[in-house]
C-alpha positions as CSV (number, residue, x, y, z in Angstrom):
1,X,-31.0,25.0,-17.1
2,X,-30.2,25.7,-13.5
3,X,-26.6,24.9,-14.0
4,X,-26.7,27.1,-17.3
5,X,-28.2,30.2,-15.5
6,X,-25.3,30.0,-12.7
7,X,-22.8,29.7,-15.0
8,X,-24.3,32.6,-17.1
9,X,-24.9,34.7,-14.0
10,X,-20.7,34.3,-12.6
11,X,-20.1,35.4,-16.3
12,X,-21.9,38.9,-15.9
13,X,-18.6,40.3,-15.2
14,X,-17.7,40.2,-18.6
15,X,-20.7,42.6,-19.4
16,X,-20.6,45.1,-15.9
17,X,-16.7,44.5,-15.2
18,X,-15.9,46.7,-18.3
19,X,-17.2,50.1,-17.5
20,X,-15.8,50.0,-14.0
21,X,-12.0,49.2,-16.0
22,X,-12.8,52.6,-18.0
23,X,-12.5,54.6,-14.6
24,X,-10.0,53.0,-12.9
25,X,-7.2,51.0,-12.7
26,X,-7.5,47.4,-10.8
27,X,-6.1,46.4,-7.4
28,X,-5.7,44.0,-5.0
29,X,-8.6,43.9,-2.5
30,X,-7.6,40.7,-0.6
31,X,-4.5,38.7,0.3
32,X,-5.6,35.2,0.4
33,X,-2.6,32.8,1.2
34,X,-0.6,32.6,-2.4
35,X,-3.4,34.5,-4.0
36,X,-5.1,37.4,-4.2
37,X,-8.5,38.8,-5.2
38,X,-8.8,41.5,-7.2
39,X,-11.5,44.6,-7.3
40,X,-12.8,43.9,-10.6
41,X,-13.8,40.0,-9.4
42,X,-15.8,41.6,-6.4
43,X,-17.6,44.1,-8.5
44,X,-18.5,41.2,-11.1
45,X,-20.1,39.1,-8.8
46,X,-21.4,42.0,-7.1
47,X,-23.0,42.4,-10.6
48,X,-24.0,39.0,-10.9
49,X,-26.1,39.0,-7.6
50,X,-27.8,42.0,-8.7
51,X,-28.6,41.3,-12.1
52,X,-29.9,37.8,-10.5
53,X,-32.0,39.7,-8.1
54,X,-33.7,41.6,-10.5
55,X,-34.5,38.9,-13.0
56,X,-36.2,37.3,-10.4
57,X,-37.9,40.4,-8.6
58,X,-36.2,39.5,-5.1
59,X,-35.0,42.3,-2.8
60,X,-31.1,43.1,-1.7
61,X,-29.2,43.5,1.4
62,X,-27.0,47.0,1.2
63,X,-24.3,47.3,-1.3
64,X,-21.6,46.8,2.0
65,X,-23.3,43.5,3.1
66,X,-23.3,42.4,-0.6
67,X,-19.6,43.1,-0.6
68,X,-19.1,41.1,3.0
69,X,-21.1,38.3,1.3
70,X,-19.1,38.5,-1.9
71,X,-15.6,38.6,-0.6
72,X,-16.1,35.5,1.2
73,X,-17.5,33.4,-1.7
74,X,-14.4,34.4,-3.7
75,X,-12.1,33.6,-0.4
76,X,-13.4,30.3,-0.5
77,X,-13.3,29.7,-3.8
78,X,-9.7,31.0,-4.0
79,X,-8.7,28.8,-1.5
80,X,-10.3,25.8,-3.5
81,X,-8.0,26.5,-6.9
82,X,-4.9,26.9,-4.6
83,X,-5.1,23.7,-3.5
84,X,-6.3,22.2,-7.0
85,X,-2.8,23.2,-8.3
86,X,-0.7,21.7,-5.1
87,X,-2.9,18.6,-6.1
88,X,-2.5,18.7,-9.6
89,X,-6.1,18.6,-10.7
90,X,-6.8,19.9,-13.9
91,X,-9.3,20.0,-16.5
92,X,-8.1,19.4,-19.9
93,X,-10.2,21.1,-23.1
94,X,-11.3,18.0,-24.2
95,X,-13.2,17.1,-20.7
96,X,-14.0,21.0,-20.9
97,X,-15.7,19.9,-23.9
98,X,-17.5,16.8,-23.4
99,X,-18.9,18.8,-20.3
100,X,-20.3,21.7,-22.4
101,X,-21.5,18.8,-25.0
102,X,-23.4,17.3,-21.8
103,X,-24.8,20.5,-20.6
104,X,-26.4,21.3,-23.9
105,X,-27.5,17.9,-24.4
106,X,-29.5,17.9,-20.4
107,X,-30.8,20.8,-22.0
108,X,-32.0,19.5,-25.2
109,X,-30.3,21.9,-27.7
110,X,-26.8,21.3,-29.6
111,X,-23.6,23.0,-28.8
112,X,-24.6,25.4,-31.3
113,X,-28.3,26.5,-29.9
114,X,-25.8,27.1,-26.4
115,X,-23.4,29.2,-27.3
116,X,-26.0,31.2,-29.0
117,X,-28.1,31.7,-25.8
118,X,-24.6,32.9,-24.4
119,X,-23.9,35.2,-26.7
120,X,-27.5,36.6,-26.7
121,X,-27.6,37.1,-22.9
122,X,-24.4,39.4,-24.1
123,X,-21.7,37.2,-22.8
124,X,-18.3,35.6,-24.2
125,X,-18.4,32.0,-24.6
126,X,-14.3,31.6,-23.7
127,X,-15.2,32.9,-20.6
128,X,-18.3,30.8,-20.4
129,X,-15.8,27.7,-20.7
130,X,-13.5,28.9,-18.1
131,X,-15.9,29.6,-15.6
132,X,-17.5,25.6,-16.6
133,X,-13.7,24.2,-16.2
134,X,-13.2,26.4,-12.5
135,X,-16.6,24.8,-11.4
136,X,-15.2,21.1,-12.3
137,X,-11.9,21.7,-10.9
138,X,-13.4,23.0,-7.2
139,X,-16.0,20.3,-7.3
140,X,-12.6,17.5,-7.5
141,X,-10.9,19.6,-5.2
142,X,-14.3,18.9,-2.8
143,X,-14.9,15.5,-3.3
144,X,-10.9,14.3,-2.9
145,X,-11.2,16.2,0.4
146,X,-14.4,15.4,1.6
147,X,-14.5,11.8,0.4
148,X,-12.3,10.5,3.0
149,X,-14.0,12.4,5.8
150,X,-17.2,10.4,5.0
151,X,-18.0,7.3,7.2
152,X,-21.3,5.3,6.6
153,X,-22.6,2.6,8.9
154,X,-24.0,-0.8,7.8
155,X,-26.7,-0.1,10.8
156,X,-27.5,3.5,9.3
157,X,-28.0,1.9,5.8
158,X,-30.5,-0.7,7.4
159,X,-32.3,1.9,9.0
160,X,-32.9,4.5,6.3
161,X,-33.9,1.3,4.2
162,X,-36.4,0.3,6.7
163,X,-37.7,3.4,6.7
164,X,-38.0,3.8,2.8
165,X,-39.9,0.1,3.2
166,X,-42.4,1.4,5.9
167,X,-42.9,4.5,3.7
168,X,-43.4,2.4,0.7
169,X,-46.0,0.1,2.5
170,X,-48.1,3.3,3.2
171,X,-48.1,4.1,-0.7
172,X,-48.3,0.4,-2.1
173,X,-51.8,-0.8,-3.5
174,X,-53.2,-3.9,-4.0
175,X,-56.2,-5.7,-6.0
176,X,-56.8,-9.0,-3.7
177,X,-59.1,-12.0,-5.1
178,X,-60.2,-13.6,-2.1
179,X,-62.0,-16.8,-1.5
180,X,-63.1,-18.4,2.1
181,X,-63.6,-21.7,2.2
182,X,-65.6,-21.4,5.7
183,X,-66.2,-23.4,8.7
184,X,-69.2,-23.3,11.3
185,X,-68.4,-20.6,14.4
186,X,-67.9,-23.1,16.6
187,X,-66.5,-25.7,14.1
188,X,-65.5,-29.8,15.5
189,X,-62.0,-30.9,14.8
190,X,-63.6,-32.7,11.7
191,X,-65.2,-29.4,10.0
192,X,-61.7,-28.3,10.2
193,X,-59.8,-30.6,8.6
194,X,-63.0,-30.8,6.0
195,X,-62.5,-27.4,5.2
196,X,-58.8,-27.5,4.8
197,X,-59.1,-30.2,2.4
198,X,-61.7,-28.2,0.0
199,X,-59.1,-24.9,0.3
200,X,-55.7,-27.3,-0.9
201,X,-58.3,-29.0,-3.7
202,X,-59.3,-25.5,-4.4
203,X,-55.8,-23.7,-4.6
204,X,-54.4,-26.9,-6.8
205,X,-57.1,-25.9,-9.5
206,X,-56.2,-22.3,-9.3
207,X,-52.3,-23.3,-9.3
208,X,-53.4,-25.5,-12.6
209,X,-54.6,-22.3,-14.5
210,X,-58.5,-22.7,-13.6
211,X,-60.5,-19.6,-13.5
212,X,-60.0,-17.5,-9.9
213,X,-63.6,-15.6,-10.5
214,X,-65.4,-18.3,-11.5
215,X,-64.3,-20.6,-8.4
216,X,-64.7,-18.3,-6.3
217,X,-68.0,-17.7,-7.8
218,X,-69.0,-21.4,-7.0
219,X,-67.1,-21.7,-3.6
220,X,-66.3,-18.9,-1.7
221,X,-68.2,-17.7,1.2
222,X,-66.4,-14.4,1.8
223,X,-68.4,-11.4,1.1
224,X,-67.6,-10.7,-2.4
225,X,-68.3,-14.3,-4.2
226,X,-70.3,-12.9,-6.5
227,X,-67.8,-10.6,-7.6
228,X,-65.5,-12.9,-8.2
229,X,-63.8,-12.5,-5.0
230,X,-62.7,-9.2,-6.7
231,X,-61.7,-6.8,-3.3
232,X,-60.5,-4.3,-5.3
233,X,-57.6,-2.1,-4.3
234,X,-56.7,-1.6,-0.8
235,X,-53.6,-0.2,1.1
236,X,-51.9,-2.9,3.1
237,X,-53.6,-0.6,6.4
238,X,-57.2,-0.6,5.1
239,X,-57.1,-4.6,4.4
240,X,-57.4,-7.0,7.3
241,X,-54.4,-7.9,9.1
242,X,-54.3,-11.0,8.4
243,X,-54.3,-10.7,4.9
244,X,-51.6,-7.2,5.2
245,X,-49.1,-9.7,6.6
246,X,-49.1,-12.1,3.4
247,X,-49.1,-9.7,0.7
248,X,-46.0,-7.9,1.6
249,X,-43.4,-8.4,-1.0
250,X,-45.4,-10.5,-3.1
251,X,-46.0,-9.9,-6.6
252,X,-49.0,-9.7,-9.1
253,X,-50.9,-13.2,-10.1
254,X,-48.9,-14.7,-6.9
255,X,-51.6,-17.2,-4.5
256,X,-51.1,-16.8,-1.0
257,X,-52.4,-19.7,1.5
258,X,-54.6,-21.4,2.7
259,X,-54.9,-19.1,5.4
260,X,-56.8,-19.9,8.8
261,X,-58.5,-17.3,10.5
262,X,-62.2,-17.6,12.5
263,X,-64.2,-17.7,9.9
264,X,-62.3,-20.6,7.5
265,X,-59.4,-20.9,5.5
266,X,-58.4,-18.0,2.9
267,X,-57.0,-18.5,-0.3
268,X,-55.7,-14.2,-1.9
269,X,-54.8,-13.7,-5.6
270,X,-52.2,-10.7,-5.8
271,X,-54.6,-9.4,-9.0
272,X,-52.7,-6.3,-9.7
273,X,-50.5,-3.9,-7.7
274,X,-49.6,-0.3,-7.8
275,X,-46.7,2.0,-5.9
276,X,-44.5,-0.5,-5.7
277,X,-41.3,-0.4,-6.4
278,X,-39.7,-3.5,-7.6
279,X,-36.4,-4.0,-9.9
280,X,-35.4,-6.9,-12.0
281,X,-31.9,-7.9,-13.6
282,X,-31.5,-10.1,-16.2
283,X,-28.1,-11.9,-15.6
284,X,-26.0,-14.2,-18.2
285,X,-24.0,-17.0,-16.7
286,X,-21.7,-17.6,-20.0
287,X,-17.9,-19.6,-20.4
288,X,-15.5,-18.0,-22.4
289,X,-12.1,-18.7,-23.9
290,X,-9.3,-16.4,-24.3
291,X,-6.5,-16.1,-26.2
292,X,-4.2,-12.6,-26.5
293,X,-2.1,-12.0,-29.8
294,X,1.6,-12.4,-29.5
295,X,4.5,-12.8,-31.6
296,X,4.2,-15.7,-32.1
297,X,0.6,-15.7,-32.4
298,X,-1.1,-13.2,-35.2
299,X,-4.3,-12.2,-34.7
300,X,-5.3,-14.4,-38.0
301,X,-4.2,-17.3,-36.5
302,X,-5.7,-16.5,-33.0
303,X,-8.9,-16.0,-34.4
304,X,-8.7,-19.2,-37.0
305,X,-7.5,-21.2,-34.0
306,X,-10.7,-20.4,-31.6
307,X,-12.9,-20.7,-34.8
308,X,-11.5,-24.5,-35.2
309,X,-12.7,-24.8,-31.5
310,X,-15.8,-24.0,-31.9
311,X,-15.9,-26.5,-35.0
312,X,-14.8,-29.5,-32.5
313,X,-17.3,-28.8,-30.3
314,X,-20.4,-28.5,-32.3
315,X,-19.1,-31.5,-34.0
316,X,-18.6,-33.0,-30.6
317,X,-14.8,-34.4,-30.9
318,X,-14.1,-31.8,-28.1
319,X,-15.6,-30.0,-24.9
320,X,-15.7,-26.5,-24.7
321,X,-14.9,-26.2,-20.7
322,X,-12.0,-28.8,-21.4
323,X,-10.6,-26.4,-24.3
324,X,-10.9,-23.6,-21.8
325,X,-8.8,-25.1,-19.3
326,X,-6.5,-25.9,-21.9
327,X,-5.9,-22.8,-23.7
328,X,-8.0,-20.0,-22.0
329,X,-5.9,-17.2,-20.8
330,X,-8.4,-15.8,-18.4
331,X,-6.7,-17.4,-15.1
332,X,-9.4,-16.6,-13.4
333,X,-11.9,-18.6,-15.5
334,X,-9.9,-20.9,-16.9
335,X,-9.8,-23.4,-13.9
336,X,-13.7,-23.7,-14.1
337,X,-13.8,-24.5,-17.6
338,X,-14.3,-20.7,-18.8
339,X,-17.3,-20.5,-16.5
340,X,-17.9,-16.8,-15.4
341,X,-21.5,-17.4,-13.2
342,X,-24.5,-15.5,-13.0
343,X,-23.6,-11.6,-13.8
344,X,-25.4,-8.1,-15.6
345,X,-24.0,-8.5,-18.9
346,X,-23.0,-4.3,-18.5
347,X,-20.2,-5.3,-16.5
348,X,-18.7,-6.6,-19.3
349,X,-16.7,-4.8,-22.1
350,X,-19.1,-3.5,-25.3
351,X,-17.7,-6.0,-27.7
352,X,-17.8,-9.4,-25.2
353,X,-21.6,-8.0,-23.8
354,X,-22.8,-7.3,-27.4
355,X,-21.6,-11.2,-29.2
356,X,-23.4,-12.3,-25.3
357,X,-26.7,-10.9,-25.9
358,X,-27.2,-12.1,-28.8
359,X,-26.4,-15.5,-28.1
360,X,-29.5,-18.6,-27.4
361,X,-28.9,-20.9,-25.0
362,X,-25.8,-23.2,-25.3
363,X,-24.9,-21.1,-28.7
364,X,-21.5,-20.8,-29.5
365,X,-20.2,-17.1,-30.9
366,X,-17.7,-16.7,-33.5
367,X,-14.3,-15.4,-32.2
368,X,-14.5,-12.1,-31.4
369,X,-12.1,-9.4,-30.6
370,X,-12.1,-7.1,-27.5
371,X,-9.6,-5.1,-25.5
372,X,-8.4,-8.2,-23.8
373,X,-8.1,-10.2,-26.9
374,X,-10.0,-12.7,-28.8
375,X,-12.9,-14.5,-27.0
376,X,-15.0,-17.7,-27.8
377,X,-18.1,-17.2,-25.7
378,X,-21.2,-20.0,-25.0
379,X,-24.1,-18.7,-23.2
380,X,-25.3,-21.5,-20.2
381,X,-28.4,-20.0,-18.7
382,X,-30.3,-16.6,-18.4
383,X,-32.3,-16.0,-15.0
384,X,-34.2,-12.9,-13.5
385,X,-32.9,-11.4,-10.5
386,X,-35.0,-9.6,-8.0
387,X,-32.4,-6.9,-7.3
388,X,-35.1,-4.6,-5.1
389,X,-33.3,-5.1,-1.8
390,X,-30.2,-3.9,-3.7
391,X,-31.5,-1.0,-4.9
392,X,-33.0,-0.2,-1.6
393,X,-29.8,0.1,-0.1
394,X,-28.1,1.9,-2.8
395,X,-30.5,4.0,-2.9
396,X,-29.8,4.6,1.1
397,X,-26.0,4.7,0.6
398,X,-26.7,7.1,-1.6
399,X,-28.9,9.5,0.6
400,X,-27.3,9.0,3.7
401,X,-23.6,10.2,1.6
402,X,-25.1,13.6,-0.1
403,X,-26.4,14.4,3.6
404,X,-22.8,13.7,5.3
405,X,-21.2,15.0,1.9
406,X,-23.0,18.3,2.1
407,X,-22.5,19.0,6.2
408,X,-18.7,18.0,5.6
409,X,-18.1,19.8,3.0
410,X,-19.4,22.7,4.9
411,X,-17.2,22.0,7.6
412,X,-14.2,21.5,5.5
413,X,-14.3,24.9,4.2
414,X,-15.1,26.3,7.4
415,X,-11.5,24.6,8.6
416,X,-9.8,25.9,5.6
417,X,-11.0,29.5,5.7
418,X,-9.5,29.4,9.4
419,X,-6.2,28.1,9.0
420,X,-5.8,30.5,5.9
421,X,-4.0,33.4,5.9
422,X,-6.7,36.4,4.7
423,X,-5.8,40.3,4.9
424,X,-8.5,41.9,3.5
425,X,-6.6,45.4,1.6
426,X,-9.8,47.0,1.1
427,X,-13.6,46.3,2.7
428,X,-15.0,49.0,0.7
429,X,-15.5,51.4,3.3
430,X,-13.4,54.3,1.2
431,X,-15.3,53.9,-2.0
């Protein structure tokens, strides 16, 4: 909606710009380089500002510092579309399009439902489009510049991430279980090891499925026995040290120790947690064989050939990785028996990742076509991957680059507005 109302606002001209045409003619206001700004664009966004204003109750600068204001947003922008055509960027209608389509859908409504909110707030939709199409060809322009100009450390990355983990730490919850297999105060080298002995017997039960409440019920001497050694939720600063150390990056039903301290050996159930973030990937290691269409080949007798693979194998007069080094066309697979190791399936074309998906382990597809040609996939293993560090630091990157990308950006206009060549024709002062 916020992109909507900007885009509606810059087209106010269309509304305000006309009466001003009735009473006289349009000039050039301001030499900018190769271009020039016209009256009519500074009394439309003029308009815009105002209108803006009003909708929204705020209060206005005069009419001459609007102007200042206004001339220099269009000086900029000017300077922007200049150097989108020495660079060649354009926007063709059907981006244009799938932009629009975008916009409406962020906003839940159809293509239809937006034109008819433009048209309601008075406003032509051609123009609607162009002014859509300037916005993505200045925000290339930006980012080809800018881009470059961008430099991020591995040691900035590492720091923003450890301060995202601290930050994290202070939010995450956890429900501990808690049993203490205790010792005297001033416990003899054989108490020790007697106690030690009950806490491994007693954490190879719970690591065997038994009951956490109801051993902790019949052997724990911590404080909350009877509760099933249920602490309930506590912040990793509210929970004894000790015990904040361990639980750091573990997960829920995970069994921490034995643990010495003073009073015994602890044994901590991760029960539940809360406010932590952690991500998981599902990867596919899979082998594959490939075999492109030619001339010579049709893509009948491709596809009969891999299906006749697929027969040997299952029937066992063949092996699939010895076929793949034989006949795969995938170089860099080929030598490892059409092995492609551990990856997110998403990386893969729609047609290969949708036959992969579906397949059990050590199932064989039927031939299937893609861009690259015609595949026979088997599926080796699935695993989980904890991807949370990963995200953590993309999740940096990506902080740490909107900060640099908006101060640069800054600074790049600030460079091009000097070295341009600007003769402002006519500040205003005479109407």
């Amino acid at each position: 909606m916020k992109f909507l109302g900007i885009l509606i606002g810059c087209l106010w001209l269309s509304v305000s710009g006309a009466v001003v045409a009735q009473t006289e003619l349009d000039k050039v206001s301001v030499i900018v380089d190769q271009g020039v700004i016209l009256e009519s664009e500074i009394n439309e966004l003029i308009a815009t500002v105002k209108e803006s204003a009003k909708q929204n109750n705020q209060s206005l600068p005069s009419d001459r510092a609007l102007r200042t204001q206004a001339i220099e947003r269009l000086i900029l922008d000017n300077l922007q579309m200049q150097m989108a055509d020495k660079m060649g960027i354009r926007v063709s209608d059907p981006q244009l399009e799938q932009t629009i389509a975008n916009i409406a859908k962020n906003q839940n409504s159809t293509i239809e439902q937006l034109r008819a909110g433009i048209a309601q707030a008075g406003l032509d939709y051609d123009s609607y489009r162009e002014t859509v199409r300037k916005e993505l060809i200045t925000g290339e322009v930006r980012r080809a510049n800018v881009r470059r100009r961008i430099y991020i450390t591995p040691q900035e990355i590492s720091s923003l991430v450890s301060l995202i983990e601290e930050q994290g730490n202070e939010q995450a919850e956890y429900r501990l279980g808690h049993i203490l297999i205790g010792f005297p105060p001033e416990p003899t080298d054989a108490d020790i090891t007697s106690a030690r002995e009950r806490a491994e017997k007693v954490l190879n039960l719970l690591n065997s499925g038994s009951d956490f409440a109801k051993i902790a019920i019949a052997s724990s001497s911590g404080p909350k026995a009877l509760d099933g050694g249920d602490m309930g939720w506590l912040n990793i600063n509210s929970m004894p040290t000790l015990f904040a150390e361990v639980v750091q990056g573990k997960e829920s039903d995970e069994l921490i120790g034995p643990i010495r301290s003073g009073a015994g050996f602890h044994i901590l159930k991760i029960k539940e947690t809360r406010g932590i973030e952690v991500a998981k990937l599902e990867e596919i290691n899979a082998r594959h064989i490939l075999v492109k269409p030619s001339i010579i080949l049709s893509e009948q007798k491709v596809e009969t050939m891999l299906q006749e693979f697929k027969t040997q194998v299952l029937e066992g007069t063949a092996d699939f990785a010895d076929l793949a080094k034989a006949h795969s066309e995938d170089p860099g697979s080929a030598v490892k028996g059409g092995e492609l190791g551990f990856a997110d399936p998403n990386l893969y074309v729609p047609a290969f990742k949708d036959a992969l998906v579906q397949l059990e382990k050590d199932e064989i597809s039927d031939p299937i076509r893609s861009v690259h040609g015609w595949h026979l996939i088997q599926l080796i293993d699935r695993r989980i991957d904890d991807i949370t560090d990963r995200k953590k630091q993309d999740k940096a990157y990506q902080l740490i680059f909107n900060r640099k990308f908006a101060e640069e950006t800054d600074a790049w206009l600030r460079e091009m507005r000097e070295e341009a060549f600007i003769e402002v024709l006519d500040d205003g002062s005479n109407s």
